[in-house]
Residue, then its C-alpha position, 0 to 999 in steps of 0.5 A: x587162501x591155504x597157507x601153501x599157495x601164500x608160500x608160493x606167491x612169495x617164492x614168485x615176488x621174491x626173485x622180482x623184487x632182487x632181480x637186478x641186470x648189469x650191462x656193458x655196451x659199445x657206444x663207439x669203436x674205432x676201425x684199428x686193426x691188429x690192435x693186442x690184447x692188453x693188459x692194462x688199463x691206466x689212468x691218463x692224466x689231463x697233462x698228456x698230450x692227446x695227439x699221442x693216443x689213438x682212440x679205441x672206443x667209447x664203452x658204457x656199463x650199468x646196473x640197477x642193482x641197489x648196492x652197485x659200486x663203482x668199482x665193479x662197473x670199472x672192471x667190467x668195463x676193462x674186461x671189454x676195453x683190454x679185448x678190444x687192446x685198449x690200454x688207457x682210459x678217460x672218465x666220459x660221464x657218471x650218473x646214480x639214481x639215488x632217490x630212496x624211494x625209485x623203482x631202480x636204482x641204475x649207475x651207469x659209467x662211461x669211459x673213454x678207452x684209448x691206445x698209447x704207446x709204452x713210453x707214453x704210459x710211463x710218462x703219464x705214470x710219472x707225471x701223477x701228483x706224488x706224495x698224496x694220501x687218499x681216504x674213501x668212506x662210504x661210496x654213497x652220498x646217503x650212507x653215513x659218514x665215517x670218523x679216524x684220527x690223524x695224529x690223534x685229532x679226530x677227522x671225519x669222511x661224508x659218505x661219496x667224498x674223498x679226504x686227501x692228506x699231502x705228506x712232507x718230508x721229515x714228518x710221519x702220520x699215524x692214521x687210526x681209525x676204531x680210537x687214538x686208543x686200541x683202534x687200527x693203525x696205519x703209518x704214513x711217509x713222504x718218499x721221493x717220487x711216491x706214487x698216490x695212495x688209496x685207502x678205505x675205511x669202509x671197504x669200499x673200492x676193494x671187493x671188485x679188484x680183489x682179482x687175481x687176473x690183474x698182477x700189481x707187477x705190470x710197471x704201469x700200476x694197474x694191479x688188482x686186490x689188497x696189498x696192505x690191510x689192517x683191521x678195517x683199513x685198506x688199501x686200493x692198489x689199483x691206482x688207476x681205480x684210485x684216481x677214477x674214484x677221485x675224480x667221481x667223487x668229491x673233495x670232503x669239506x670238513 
């Protein structure tokens, strides 16, 4: 075989082999009629009482693509939820394809869209667990985990869990990752009514809602993007992703 019809072959495989297909469907809609277009998408605490939202529709996103996050699944489905003037949401189900060897690799996210009134987006806001701190490493369960310091001892985050700090009144935590010395920083402290926190320390949670469609500004938390960023901490100011990610993953161990 010449050397040129090698070259074509593997300019055939390769498009195959990182093919990959996102997807969001509809499973469900309801007949509301004169519904807005919304520009929200929050979070609803299982403290809210469900007479008061008004189903909107069931809608699912997928992607084969290997590196998928979740992130990105949750933002193609607020694009389509927000058409349809949903304002809200509740986590349906999630699943990942994680075994080494598949021939895909497909994560798939359904979410449960809903429409509440203002007063009732404000009161859900207010009833999120104040004064709590949440740290992402790597979203997927076979990456490796990721170490930082609390004050100087040394904690560490297994990949596809969520490592949660509860602030007090009258103390201060300094959270360093890269070494207690010559690493990056980041101080904490409690404050009355203190919304919830998201960092990462991977990266993860940040490259979907790096989107300037979304304002942090819209009284309901729904903002996009990085608000706080030093070295390899960041911080996840969409606190609707925040509490998504929270209840997909699991509480870290150790």
């Amino acid at each position: 075989m010449t050397t040129l019809k090698k070259l074509l072959i593997l300019l055939t495989i390769i498009p195959t082999l990182n093919s990959y297909s996102q997807e969001v469907v509809i499973l469900k809609k309801a007949d509301l009629k004169n519904l807005p277009v919304s520009k929200t998408f929050a979070y609803i605490e299982p403290t809210i009482d469900t007479s008061q939202t008004k189903f909107v529709a069931t809608i699912l996103a997928k992607d084969d693509y290997r590196n998928t996050s979740i992130e990105s699944l949750y933002f193609e489905i607020l694009k389509q939820a927000n058409k349809l003037g949903a304002n809200c949401f509740k986590l349906k189900s999630f699943s990942r394809d994680t075994l080494k060897f598949s021939v895909n690799h497909l994560t798939v996210l359904t979410l449960d869209c809903y429409y509440i009134s203002d007063t009732a987006l404000f009161r859900n806001t207010s009833n999120h667990e104040k004064n709590v701190v949440y740290f992402f490493g790597k979203e997927k369960k076979t990456d490796k985990p990721i170490s930082f310091y609390i004050n100087g001892e040394k904690k560490e985050i297994k990949s596809g869990t969520y490592y949660k700090i509860a602030l007090e009144e009258g103390n201060e935590l300094n959270v360093t990752k890269g070494g207690v010395i010559g690493g990056t920083k980041l101080w904490l402290k409690w404050a009355s009514d203190k919304q919830p926190a998201f960092y990462t320390l991977s990266g993860f949670g940040v490259s979907a809602s790096n989107d300037p469609s979304f304002s942090p500004n819209n009284g309901y938390y729904n903002g996009g993007g990085i608000s706080f960023k030093t070295g390899s901490i960041s911080q996840i100011t969409n606190i609707n992703l925040g509490l998504l990610l929270v209840q997909i993953l699991g509480k870290n161990k150790t």
